[in-house]
N, C-alpha and C positions, 0 to 999 in steps of 0.2 A: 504494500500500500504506500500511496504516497507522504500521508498523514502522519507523524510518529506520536500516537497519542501518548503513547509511555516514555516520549524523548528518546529513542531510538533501542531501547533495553530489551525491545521485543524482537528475534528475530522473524522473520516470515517465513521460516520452514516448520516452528514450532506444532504449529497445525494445521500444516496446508494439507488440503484435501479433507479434511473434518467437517463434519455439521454439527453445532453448539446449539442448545437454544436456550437464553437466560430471561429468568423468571423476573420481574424487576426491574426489566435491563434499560427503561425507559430514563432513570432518573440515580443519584447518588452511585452507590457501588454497584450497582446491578449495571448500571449505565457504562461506570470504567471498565469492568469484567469485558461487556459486550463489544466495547472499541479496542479492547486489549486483545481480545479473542480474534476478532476480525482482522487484528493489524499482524496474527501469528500465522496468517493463512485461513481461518475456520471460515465459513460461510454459517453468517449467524441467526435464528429467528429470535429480534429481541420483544419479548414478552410482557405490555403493561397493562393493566387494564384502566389504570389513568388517571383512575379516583384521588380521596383524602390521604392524608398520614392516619389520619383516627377513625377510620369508617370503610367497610368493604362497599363498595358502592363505586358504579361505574363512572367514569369522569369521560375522556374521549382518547383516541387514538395518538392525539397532537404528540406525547412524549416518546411513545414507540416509532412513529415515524419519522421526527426529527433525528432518532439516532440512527434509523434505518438511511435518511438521506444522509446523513455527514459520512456515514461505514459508504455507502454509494460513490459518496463525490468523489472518497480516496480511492474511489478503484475495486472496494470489495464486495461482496454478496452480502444481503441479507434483507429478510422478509419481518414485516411489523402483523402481533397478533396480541390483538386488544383485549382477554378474555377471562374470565374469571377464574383460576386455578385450582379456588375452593369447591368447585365442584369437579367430579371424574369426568366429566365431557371436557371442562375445561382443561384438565390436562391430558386426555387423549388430541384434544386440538392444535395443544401446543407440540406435542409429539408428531402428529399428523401432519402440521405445518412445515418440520423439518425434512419429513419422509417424503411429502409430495412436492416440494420445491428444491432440494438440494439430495435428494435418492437414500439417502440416510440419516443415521441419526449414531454421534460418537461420543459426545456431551453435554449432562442435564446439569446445570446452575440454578441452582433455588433461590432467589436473592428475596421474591418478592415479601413483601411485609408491612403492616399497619402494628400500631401501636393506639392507647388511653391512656393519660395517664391518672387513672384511677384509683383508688385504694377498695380492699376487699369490699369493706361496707357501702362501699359507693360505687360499684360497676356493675353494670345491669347485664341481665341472663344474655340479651342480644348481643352487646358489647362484646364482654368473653367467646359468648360462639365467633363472633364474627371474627377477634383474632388468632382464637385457635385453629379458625378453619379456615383462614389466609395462610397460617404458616404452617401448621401441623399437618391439619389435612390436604393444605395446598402442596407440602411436601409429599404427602403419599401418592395423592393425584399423580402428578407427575412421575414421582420415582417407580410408580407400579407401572405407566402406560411406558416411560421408558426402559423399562424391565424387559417388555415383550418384545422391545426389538433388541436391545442387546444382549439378552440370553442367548437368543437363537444366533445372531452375528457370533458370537465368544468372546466382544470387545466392546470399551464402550466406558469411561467415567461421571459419577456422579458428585457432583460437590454441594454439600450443604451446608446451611449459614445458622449460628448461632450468635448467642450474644454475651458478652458479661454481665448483662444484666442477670443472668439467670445466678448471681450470686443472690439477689434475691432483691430488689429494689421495689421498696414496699408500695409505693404508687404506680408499678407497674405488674399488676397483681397477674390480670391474664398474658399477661406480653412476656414476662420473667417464667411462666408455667409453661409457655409454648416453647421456649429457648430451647429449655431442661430437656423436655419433652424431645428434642432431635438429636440430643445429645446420644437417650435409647434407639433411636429411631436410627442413624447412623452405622450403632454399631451391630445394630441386629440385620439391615441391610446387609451391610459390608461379610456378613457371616453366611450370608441368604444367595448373595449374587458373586460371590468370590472364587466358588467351584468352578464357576462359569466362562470365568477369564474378565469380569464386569468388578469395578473398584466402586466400591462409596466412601469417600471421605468428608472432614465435616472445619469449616473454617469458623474461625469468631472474631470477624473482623470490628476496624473502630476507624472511622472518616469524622469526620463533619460531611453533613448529609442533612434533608431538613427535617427528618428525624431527631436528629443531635438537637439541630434549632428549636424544635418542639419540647424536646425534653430540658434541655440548658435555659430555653426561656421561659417556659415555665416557673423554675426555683429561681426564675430572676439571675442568672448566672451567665446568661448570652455574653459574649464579649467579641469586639473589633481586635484584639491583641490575641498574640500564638499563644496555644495553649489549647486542650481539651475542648473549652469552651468557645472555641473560635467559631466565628460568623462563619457557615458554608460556603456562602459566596465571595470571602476571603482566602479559601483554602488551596487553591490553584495553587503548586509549586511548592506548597508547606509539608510539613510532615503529615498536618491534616486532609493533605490533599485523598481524595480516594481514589487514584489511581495509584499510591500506592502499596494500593491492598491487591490489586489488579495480576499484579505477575504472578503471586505465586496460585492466584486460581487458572491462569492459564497453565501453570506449571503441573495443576493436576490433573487437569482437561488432557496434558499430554503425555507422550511415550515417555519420556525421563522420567515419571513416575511410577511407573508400570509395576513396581514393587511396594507400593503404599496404599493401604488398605484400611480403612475400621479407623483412623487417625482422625485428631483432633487437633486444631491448630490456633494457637494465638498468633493473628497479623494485624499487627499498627503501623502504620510509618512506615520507618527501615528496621523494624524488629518482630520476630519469626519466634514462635514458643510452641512448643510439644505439650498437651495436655500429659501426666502417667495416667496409667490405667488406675481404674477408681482398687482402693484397695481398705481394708480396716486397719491401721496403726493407731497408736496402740493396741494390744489386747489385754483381756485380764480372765482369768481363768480361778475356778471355784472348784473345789473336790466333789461336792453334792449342788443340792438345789439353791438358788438363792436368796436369800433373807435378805431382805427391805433393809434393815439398818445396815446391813453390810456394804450393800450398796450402795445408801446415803453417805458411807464414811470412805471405800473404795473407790468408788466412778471420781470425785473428784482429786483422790492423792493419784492413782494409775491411769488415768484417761483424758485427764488436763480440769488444771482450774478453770482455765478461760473457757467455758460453755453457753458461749451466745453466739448469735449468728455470723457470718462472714462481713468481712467491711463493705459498704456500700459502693460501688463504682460509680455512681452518679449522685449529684446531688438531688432533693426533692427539696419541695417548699418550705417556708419555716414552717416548722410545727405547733400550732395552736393549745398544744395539750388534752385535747377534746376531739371525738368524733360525729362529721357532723352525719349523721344520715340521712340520703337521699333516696325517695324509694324510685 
């Protein structure tokens, strides 16, 4: 291509001759994945359905097609598919889209995603469905209909997106459960389609995106200056850029990883981290049954004092001390 979206870091053999189609791919990182992909040789369908950051609801085509012209102008292939993911048509379509426009299908990107930022007592049944089944079911959607064609091919990468919220960020009550939720969903894949010669692995990446905007200015925390909380539309060229989350999902879209499988990855910036596998440390062990007080005096000398939740990755709003509920 002629474009170098990634400043030339991408070569174009990386996946020339590939069909991608990312989920997302209209806006923030789903968007860099989709011109990264495109700029490595893939012929990409990028997939938005157009709508809010906080609402499954259909918006219009405009995002999916603007990326589909700019991957165009540089010279490379790809097809805009506006559709709702959270249902199984929707992602046999986004499937379909690759198979009858570009004869195959090599690479599924999950990027797409809504968020509330709600707290348990205040998010309503729709809410929750709606963003567990943008992301959670919107991953299955996809990863089952692209199952069916790369079972049978023997070849074939899936990449999916997680988030640090899923440490547990209390105003994003359904949004932090859906993360979690892919984290299972990844690695049971990956054990499912691995016989096959078919990878799923699972990224957690962190841009400024208007995501970030939503969530940063919410707790009042938005800022013009580098840093976490940076304005999106400052992020060009910065660490918060998100295209530099972009290489190494091409990096699993391709052959060079043809050995990585069931993985979980922290990508920020210019920094890469390996989830371990979940395990129990400490342990503590009893000769018979266990007695209560034993417990009350053991779990904190052998299992650790510190027994509260994980630190927050983001900030949330000041706290009032009181819950207000909304029905």
């Amino acid at each position: 291509m002629a474009r170098a979206t990634n400043r030339g870091r991408i070569a174009a053999s990386h996946l020339e001759g590939k069909s991608v189609v990312v989920t997302g791919g209209g806006r923030g990182i789903g968007r860099a994945i989709a011109l990264a992909a495109a700029e490595a040789g893939a012929a990409v369908v990028v997939a938005d359905y157009g709508g809010a950051v906080d609402a499954n609801q259909a918006g219009t085509s405009e995002a999916s097609d603007s990326v589909v012209a700019e991957i165009v102008a540089a010279g490379g292939r790809a097809v805009a598919a506006a559709v709702d993911i959270s249902t199984m048509a929707g992602g046999r379509e986004v499937v379909d889209a690759a198979v009858d426009s570009f004869g195959r299908l090599d690479g599924m990107v999950c990027c797409a995603g809504i968020t509330n930022l709600k707290y348990l007592w205040d998010v309503s049944e729709e809410e929750w469905d709606d963003v567990l089944g943008v992301h959670v079911k919107g991953h299955f959607s996809c990863a089952k209909a692209a199952a069916r064609v790369m079972v049978p091919q023997g070849s074939g990468s899936m990449v999916f997106m997680s988030s640090g919220s899923l440490n547990g960020m209390p105003n994003t009550i359904a949004y932090s459960t859906a993360k979690a939720a892919i984290l299972g969903f990844t690695w049971s894949t990956a054990n499912g389609v691995g016989r096959f010669g078919v990878r799923a692995n699972c990224m957690v990446p962190s841009a400024a995106t208007r995501m970030s905007d939503d969530i940063y200015g919410n707790a009042g925390k938005l800022t013009d200056r580098f840093g976490d909380a940076m304005r999106s539309d400052l992020a060009e060229g910065t660490y918060r850029d998100p295209a530099n989350v972009a290489p190494f999902a091409v990096y699993l879209l391709s052959d060079k990883s043809a050995d990585v499988n069931g993985q979980i990855f922290r990508v920020q910036g210019y920094e890469v981290g390996r989830l371990g596998m979940l395990s129990y440390a400490p342990m503590m062990t009893n000769l018979g049954q266990w007695d209560v007080d034993q417990l009350a005096k053991r779990v904190p000398a052998e299992l650790g004092s510190n027994l509260q939740p994980l630190p927050m990755p983001w900030p949330e709003p000041e706290w009032t001390g009181k819950a207000d509920f909304v029905d």
